[in-house]
N, C-alpha and C positions, 0 to 999 in steps of 0.2 A: 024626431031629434031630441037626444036628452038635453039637461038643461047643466048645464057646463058649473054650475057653481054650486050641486050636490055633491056634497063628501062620498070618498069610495068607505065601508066601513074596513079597517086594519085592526089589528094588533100586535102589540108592544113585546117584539119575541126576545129583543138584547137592549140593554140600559151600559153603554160605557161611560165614565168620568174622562175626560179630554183635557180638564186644568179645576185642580181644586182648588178651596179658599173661600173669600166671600160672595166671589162671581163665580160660580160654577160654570162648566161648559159642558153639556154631556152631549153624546150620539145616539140616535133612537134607530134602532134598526127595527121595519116594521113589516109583518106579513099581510096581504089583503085577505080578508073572509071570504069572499066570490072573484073570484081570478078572472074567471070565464067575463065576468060584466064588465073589465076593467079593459079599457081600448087605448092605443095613443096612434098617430102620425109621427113618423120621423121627422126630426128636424124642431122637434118641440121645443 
């Protein structure tokens, strides 16, 4: 069994601004490096 609170490694493919100003709010849209390692159960 893996251990549920190691990071998948991703990367940072899109950076959008969502509200600019002094509080930013931005969107990260991210791709995983090993797809294949990356598992989930429906209903997450």
């Amino acid at each position: 069994m893996q251990n549920p609170y190691v990071p998948y490694r991703a990367e940072i493919v899109e950076i959008r601004d969502e509200v600019k100003g002094p509080r930013p709010i931005k969107t990260f849209k991210v791709r995983l490096v090993d797809r294949e390692r990356f598992d989930y159960k429906s209903g997450q």
